[in-house]
MMTF fields as JSON, N, C-alpha, C and O atoms, coordinates in Angstrom:
{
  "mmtfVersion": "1.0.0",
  "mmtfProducer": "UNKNOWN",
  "numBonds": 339,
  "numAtoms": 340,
  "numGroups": 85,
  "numChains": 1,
  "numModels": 1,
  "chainsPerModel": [1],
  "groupsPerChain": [85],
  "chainIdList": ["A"],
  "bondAtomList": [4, 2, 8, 6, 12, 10, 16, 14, 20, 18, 24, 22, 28, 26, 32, 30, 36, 34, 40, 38, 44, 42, 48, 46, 52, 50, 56, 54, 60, 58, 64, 62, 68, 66, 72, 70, 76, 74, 80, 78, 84, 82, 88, 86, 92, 90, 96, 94, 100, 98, 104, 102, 108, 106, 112, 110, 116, 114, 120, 118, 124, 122, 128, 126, 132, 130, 136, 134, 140, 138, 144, 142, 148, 146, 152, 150, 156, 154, 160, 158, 164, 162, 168, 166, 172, 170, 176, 174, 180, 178, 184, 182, 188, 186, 192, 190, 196, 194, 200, 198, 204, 202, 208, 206, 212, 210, 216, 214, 220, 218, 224, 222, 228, 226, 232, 230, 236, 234, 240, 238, 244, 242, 248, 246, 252, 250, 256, 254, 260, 258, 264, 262, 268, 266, 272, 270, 276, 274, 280, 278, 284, 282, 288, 286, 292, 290, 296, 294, 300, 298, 304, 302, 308, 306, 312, 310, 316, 314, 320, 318, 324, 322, 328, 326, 332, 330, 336, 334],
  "bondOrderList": [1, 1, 1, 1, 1, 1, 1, 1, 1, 1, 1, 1, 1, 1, 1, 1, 1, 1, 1, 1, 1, 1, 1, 1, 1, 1, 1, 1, 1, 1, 1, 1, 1, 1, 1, 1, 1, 1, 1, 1, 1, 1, 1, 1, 1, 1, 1, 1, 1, 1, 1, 1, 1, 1, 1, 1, 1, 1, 1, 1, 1, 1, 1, 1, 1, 1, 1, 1, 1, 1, 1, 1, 1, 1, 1, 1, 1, 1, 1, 1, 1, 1, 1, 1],
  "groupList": [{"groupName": "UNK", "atomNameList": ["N", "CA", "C", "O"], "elementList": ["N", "C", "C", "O"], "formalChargeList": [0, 0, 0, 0], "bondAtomList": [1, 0, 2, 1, 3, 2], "bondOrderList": [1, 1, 2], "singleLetterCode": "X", "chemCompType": "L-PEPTIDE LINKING"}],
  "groupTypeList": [0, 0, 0, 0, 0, 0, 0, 0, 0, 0, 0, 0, 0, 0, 0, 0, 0, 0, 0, 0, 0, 0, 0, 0, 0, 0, 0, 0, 0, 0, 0, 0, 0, 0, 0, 0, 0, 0, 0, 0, 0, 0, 0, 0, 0, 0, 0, 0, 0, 0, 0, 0, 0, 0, 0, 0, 0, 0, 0, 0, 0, 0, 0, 0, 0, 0, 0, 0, 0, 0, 0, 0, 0, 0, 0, 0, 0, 0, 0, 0, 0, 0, 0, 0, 0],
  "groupIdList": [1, 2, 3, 4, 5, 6, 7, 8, 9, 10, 11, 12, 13, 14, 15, 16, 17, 18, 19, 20, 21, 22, 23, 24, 25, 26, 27, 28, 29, 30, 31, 32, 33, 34, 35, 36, 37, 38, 39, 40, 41, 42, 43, 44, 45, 46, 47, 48, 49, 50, 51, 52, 53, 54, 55, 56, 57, 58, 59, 60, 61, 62, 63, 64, 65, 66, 67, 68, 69, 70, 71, 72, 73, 74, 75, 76, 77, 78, 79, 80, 81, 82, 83, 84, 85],
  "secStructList": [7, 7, 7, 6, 6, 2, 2, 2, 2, 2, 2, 2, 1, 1, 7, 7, 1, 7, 2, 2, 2, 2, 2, 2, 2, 2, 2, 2, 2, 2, 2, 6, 4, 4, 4, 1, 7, 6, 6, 2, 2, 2, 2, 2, 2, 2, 2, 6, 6, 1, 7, 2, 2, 2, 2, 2, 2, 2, 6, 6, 6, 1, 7, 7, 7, 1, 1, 2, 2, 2, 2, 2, 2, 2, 2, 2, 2, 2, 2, 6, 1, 7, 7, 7, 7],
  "xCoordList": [0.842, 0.0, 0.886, 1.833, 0.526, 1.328, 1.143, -0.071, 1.647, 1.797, 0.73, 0.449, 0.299, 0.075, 0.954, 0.431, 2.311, 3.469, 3.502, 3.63, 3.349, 3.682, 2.748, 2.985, 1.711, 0.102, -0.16, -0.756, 0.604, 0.454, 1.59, 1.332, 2.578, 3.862, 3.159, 3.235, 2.475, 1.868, 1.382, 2.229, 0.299, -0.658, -0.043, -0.138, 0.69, 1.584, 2.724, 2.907, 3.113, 3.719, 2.191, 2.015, 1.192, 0.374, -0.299, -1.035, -0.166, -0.276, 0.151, 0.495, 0.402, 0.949, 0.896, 1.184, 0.612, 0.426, -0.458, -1.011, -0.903, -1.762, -2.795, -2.925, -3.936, -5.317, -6.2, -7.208, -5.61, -5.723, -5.654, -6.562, -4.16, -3.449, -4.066, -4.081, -4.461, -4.65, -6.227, -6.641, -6.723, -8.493, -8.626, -9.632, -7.367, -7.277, -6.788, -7.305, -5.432, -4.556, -5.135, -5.19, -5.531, -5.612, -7.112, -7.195, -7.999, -9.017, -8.979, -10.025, -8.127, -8.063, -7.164, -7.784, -5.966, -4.981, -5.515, -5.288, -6.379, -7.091, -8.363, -8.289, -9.465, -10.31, -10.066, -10.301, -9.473, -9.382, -7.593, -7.328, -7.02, -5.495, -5.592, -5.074, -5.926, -5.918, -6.232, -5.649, -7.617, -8.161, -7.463, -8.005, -6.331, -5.895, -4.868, -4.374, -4.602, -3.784, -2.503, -2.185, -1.645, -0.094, 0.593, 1.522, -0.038, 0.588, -0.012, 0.706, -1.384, -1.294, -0.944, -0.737, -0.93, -0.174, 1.457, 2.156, 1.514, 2.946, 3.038, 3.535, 2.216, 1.912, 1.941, 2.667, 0.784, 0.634, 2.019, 2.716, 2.526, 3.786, 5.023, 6.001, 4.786, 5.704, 5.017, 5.858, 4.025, 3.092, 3.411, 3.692, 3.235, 4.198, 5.337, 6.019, 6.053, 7.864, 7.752, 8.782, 6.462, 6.525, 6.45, 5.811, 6.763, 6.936, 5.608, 4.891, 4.884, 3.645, 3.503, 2.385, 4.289, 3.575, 3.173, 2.154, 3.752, 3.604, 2.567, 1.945, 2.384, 0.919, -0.499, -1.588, 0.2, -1.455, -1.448, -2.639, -0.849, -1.164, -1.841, -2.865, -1.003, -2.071, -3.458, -4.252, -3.763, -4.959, -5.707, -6.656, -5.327, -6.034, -6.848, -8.031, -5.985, -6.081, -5.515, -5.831, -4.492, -3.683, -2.525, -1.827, -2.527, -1.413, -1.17, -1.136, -0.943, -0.768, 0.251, 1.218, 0.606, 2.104, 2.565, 1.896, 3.756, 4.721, 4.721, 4.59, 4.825, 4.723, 3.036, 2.21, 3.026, 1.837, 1.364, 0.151, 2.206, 1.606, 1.288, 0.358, 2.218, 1.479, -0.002, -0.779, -0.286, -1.453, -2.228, -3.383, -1.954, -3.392, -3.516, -4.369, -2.629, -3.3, -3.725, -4.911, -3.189, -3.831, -5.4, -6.074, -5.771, -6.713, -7.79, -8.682, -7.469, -8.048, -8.18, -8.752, -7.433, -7.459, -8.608, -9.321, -8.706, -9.789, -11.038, -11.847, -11.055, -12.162, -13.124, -14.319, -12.151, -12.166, -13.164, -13.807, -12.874, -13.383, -14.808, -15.293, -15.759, -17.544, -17.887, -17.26, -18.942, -19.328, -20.088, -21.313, -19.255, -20.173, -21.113, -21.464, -22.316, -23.569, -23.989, -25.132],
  "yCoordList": [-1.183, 0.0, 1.245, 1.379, 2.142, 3.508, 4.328, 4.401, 4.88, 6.131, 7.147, 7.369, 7.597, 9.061, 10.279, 11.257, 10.281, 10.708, 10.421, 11.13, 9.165, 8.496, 8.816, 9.412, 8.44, 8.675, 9.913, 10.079, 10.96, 12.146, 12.813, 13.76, 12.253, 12.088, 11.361, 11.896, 10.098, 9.147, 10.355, 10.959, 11.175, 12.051, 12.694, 12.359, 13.814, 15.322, 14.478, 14.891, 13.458, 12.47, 12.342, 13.208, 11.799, 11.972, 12.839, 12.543, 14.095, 15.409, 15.82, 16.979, 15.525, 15.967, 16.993, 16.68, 18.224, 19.499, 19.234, 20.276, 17.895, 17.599, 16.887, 15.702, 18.164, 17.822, 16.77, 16.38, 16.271, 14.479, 13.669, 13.325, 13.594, 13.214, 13.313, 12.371, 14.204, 14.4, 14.148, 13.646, 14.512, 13.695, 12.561, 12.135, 11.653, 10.387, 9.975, 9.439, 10.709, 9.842, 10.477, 9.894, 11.679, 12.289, 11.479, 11.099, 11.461, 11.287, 9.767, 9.29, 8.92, 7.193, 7.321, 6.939, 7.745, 8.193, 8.064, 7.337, 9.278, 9.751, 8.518, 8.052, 7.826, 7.423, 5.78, 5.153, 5.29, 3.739, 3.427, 2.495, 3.908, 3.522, 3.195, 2.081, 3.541, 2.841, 1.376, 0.704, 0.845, -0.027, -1.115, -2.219, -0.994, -2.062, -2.689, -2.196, -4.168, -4.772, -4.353, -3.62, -4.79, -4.639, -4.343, -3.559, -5.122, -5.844, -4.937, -4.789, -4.291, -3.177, -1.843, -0.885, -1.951, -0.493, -0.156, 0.823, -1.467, -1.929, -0.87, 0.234, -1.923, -1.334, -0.234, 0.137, 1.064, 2.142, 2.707, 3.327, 2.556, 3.364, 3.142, 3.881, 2.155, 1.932, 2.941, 3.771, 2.994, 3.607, 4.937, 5.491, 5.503, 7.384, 7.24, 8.242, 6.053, 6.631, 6.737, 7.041, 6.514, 6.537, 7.813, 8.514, 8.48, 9.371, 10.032, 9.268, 11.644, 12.15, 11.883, 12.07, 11.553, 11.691, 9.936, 9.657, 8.846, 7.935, 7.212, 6.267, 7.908, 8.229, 8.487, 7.956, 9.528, 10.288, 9.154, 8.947, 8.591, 7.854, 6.6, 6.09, 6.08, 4.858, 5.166, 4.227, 6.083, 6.432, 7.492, 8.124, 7.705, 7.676, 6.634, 6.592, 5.909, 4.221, 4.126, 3.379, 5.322, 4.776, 4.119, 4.084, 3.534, 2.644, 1.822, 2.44, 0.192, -0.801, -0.327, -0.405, 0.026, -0.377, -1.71, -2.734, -1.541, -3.099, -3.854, -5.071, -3.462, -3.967, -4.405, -3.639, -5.953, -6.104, -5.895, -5.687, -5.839, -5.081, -3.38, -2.817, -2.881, -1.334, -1.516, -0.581, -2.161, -2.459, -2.933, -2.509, -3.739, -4.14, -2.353, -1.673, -1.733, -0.528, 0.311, 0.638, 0.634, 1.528, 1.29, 2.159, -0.206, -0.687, 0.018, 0.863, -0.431, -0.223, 1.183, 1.725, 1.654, 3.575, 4.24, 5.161, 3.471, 3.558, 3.634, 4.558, 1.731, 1.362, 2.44, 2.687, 3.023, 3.821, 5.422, 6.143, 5.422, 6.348, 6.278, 5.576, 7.284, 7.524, 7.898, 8.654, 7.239, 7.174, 8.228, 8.302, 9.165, 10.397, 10.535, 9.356, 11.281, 11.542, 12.235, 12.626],
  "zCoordList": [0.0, 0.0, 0.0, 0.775, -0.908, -0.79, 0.267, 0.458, 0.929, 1.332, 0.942, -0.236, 1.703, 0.874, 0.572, 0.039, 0.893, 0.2, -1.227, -2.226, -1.028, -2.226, -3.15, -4.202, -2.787, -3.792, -4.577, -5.642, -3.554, -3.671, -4.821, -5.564, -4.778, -5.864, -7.21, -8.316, -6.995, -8.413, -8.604, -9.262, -8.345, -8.401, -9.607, -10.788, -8.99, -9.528, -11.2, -12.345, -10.597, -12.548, -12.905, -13.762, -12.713, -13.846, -14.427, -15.368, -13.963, -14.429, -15.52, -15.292, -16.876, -17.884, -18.685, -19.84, -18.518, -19.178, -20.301, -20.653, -21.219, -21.957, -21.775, -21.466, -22.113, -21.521, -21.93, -21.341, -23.22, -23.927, -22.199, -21.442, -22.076, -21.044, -19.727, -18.935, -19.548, -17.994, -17.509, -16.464, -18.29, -18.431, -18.152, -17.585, -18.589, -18.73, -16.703, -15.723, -17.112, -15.822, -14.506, -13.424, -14.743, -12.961, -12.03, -10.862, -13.023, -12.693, -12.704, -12.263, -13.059, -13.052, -11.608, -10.615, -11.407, -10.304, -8.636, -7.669, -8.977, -7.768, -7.713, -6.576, -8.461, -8.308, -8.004, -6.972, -9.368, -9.495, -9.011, -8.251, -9.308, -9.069, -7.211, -7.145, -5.956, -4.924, -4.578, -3.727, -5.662, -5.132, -6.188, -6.144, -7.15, -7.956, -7.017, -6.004, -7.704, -7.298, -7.461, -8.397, -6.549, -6.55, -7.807, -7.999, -8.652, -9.715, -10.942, -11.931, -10.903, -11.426, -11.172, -11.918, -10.285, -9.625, -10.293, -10.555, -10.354, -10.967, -12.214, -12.434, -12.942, -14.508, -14.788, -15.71, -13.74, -14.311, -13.715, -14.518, -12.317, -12.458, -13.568, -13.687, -14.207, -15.091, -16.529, -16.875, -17.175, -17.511, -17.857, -18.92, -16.071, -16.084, -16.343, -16.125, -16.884, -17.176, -18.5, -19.102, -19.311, -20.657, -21.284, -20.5, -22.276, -23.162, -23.515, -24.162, -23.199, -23.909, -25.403, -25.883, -26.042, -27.787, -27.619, -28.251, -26.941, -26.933, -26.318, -26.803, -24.825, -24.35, -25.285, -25.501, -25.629, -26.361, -27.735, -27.97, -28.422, -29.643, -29.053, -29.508, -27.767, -27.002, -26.62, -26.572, -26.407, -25.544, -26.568, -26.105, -27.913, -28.873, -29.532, -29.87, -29.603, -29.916, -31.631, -32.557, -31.505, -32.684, -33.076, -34.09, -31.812, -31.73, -30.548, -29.484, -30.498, -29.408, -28.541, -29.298, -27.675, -26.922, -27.258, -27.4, -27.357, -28.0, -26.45, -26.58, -25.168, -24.407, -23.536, -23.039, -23.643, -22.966, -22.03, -22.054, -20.526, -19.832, -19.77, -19.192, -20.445, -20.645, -21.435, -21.244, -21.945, -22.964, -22.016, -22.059, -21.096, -20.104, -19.637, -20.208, -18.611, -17.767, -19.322, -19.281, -20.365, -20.731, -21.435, -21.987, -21.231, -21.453, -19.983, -20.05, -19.246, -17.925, -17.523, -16.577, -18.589, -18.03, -18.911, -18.513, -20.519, -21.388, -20.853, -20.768, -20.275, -19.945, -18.943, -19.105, -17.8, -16.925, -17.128, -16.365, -18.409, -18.768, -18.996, -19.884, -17.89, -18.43, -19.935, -20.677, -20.174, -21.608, -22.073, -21.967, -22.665, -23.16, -23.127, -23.106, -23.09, -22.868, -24.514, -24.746]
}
């Protein structure tokens, strides 16, 4: 279990100055990222070490991550997302 040091640090890295980006991570961060397993928690901090142009083309959905576990969380960060009205 993190810290809230810690949580609070995940927090401020998923902040990315791009509002693609940050729609996505802050609001998955703060909401769903506590109650995942270890093992995804894993994932998404590995996740924030990745690159914004590389981000935003995943979570466009114009492109797979070559790595499968980045492809499960950014699946789960999708999914995460409320369905337009």
């Amino acid at each position: 279990m993190l810290s809230v040091a810690e949580h609070n640090r995940l927090f401020w890295r998923s902040r990315r100055g791009m509002l693609e980006l940050d729609v996505l991570l802050v609001p998955f961060v703060k909401e769903a990222f506590p109650s995942l397993s270890e093992e995804n928690q894993a994932r998404y901090k590995k996740l924030i070490d990745c690159e914004d142009p590389d981000l935003f083309r995943w979570f466009m959905q114009k492109e797979q991550p070559d790595d499968p576990e980045l492809a499960i969380i950014v699946e789960m960060i999708l999914n995460h997302v409320p369905a337009s009205s």
